[in-house]
C-alpha positions as a Markdown table, in Angstrom:
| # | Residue | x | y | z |
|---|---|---|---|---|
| 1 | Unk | 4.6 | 15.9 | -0.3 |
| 2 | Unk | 1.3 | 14.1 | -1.2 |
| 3 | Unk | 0.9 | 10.9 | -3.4 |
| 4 | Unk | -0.2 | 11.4 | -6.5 |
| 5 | Unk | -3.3 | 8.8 | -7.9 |
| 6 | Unk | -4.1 | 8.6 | -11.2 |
| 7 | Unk | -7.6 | 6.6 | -11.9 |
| 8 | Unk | -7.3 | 4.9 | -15.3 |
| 9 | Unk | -10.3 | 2.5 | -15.2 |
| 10 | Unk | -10.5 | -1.1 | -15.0 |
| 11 | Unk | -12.3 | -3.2 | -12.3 |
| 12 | Unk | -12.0 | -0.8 | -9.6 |
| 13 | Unk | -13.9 | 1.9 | -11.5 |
| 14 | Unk | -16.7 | -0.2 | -12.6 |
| 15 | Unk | -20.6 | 0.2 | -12.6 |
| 16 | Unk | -22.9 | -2.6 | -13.2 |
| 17 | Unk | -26.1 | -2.1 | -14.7 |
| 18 | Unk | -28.9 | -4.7 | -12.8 |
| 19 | Unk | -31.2 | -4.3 | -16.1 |
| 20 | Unk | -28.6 | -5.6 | -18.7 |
| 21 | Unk | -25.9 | -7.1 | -16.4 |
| 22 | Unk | -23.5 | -5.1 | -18.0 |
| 23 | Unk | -20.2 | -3.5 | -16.9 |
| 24 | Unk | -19.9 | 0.3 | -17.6 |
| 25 | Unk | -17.5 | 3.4 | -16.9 |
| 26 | Unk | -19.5 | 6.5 | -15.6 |
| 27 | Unk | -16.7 | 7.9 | -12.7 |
| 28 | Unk | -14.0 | 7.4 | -10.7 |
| 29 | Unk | -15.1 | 6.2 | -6.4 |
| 30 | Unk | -11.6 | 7.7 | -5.9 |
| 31 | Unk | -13.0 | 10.3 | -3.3 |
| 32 | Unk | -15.6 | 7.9 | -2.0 |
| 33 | Unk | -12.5 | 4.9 | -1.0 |
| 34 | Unk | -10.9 | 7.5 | 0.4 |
| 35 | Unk | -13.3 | 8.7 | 2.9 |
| 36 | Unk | -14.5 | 4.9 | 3.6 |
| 37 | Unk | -10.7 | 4.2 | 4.6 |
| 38 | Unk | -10.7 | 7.3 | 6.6 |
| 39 | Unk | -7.3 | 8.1 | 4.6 |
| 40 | Unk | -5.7 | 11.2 | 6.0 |
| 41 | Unk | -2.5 | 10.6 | 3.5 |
| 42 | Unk | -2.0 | 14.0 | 1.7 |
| 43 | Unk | -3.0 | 12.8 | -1.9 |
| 44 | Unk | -3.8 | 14.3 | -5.8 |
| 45 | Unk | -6.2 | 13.1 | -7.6 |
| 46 | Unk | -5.8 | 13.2 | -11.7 |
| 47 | Unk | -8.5 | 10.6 | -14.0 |
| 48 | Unk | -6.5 | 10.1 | -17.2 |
| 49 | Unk | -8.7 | 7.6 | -18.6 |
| 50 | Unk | -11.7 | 5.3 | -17.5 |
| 51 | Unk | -10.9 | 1.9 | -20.2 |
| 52 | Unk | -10.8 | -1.8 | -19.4 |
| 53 | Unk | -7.3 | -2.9 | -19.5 |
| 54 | Unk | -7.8 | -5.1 | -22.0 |
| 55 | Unk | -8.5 | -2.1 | -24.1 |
| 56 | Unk | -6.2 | -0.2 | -23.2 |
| 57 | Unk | -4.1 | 0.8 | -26.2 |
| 58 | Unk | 0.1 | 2.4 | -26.9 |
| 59 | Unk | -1.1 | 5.9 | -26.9 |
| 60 | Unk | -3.0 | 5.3 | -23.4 |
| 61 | Unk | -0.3 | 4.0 | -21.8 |
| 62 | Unk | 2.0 | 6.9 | -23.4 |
| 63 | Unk | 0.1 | 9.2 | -21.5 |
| 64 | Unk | 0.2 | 7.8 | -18.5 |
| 65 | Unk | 3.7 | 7.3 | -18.8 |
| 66 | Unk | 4.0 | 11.3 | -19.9 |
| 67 | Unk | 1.8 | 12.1 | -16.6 |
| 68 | Unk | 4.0 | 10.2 | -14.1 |
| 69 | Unk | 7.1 | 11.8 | -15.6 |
| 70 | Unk | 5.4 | 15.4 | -15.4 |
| 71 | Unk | 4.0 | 15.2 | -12.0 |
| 72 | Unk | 5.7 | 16.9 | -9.5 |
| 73 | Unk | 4.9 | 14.0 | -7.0 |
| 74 | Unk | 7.4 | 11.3 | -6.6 |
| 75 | Unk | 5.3 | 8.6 | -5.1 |
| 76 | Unk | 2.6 | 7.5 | -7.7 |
| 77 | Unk | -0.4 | 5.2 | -7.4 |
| 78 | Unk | -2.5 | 4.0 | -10.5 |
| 79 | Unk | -5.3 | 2.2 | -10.4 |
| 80 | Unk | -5.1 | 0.0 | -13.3 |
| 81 | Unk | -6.9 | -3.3 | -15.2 |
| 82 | Unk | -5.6 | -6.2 | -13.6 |
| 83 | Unk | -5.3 | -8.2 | -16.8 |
| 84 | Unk | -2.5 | -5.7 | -18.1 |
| 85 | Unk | -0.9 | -4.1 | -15.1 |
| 86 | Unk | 2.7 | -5.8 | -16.0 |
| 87 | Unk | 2.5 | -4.6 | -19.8 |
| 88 | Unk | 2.3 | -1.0 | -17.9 |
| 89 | Unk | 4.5 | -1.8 | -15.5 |
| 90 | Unk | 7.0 | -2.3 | -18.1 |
| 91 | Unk | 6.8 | 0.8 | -19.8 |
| 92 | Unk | 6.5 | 2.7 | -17.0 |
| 93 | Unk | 10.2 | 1.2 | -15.4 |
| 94 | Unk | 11.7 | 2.1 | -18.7 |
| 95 | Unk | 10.4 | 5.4 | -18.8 |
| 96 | Unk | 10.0 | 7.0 | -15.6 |
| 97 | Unk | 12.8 | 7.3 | -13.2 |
| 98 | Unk | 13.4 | 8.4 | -9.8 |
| 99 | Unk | 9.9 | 7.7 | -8.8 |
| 100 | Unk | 8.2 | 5.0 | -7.0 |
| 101 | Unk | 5.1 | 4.0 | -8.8 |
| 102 | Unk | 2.4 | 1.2 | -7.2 |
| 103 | Unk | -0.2 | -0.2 | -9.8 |
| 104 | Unk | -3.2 | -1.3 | -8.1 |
| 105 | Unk | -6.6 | -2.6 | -9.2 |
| 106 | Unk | -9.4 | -5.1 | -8.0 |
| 107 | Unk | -10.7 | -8.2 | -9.2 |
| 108 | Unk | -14.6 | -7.1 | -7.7 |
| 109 | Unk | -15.9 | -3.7 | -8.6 |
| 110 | Unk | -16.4 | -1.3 | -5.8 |
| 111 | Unk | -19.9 | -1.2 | -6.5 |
| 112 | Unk | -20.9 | -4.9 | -5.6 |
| 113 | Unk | -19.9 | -3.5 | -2.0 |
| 114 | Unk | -17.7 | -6.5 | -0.8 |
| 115 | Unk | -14.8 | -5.1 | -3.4 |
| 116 | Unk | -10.6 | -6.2 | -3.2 |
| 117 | Unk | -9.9 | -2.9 | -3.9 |
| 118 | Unk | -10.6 | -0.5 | -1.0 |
| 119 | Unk | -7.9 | -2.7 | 0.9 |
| 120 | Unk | -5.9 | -2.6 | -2.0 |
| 121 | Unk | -5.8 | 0.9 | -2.8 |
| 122 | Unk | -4.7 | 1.2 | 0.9 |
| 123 | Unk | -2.0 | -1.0 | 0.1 |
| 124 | Unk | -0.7 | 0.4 | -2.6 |
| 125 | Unk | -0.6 | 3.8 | -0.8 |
| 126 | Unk | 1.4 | 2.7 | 2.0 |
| 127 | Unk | 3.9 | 0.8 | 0.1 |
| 128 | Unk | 4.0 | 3.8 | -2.6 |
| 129 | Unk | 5.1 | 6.0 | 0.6 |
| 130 | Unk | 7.8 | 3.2 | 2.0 |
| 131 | Unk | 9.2 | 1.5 | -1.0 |
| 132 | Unk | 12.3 | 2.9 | -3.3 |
| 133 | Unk | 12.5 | 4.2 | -6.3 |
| 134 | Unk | 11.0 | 1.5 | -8.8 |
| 135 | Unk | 7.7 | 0.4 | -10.4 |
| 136 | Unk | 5.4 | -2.1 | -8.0 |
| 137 | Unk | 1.9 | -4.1 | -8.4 |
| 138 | Unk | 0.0 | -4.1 | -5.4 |
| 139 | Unk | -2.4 | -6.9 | -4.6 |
| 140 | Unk | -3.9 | -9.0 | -2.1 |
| 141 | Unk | -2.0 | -6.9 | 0.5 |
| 142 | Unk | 1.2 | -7.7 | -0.9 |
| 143 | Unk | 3.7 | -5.8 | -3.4 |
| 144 | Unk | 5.6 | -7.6 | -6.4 |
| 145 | Unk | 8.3 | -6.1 | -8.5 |
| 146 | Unk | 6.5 | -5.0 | -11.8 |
| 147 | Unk | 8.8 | -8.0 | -13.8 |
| 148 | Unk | 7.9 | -10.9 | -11.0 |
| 149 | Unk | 4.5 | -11.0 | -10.6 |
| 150 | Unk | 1.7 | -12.3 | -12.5 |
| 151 | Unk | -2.3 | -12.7 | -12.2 |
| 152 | Unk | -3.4 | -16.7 | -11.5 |
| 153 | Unk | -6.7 | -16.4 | -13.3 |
| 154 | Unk | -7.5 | -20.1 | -11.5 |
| 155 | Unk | -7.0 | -18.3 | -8.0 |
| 156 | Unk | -7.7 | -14.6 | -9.1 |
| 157 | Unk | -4.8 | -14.0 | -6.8 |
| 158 | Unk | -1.4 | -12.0 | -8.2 |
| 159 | Unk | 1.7 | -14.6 | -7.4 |
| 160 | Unk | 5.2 | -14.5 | -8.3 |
| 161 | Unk | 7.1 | -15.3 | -11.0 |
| 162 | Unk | 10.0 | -16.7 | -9.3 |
């Protein structure tokens, strides 16, 4: 059965416009990552949203929540803000059971060309094939229980709690 992605925005998704230095949302590089990492995983593709985590609001993350349970996939990856991954994460282990969900995301945008998240997108679809049942962050080529991990805004690294 394939893995299911579902794009919600954040860092990963990110334009940046060389006139006013600006961040922006025009589409998903889903298909483009993809292709670049030559993935030949069996996946489905679904944009639910295109926000900055930060943004992100209840009803947002109630939809997400409604597409993972609804999906017919049981491995899941979401490509997520990194600021707010673990207040999803949360949500999503209370919610949504017998299905191993991986949040992912990148601390460069894709465009800038030398982006975290093409490696971590790979990541998060190997360990969303391998791991059991539960809800995962996956950076730096590591996974982290959704409840153990945080973001070290000094490093830009994800660490663990405990």
């Amino acid at each position: 059965m394939a893995v299911r992605i579902f794009i919600t925005g954040g860092t990963f998704d990110k334009e940046y416009n060389e006139i006013t230095g600006q961040l922006f949302f025009n589409d998903t590089h889903m298909h483009d990552l993809l292709e670049m990492g030559r993935c030949r995983v069996p996946v489905e593709i679904r944009t639910l949203m295109m926000v900055d985590s930060l943004e992100m609001t209840d009803e947002d993350r109630d939809l997400i929540v409604h597409q993972c349970i609804q999906c017919d996939e049981d491995r899941i990856v979401i490509t997520h803000g990194t600021d707010t991954m673990t207040d999803t994460g949360k949500i999503l282990a209370a919610k949504v059971k017998d299905k191993t969900v991986v949040l992912t995301g990148a601390m460069i945008p894709i465009k800038f060309g030398s982006s975290d998240g093409l490696f971590n997108l790979g990541s998060a679809l190997a360990f969303a094939q391998s791991l059991p049942h539960g809800v995962y962050v996956a950076m730096n080529g590591r996974y982290f229980n959704w409840d153990n991990v945080r973001k070290n805004k000094q490093t830009g690294m994800f660490e663990e709690l405990k």
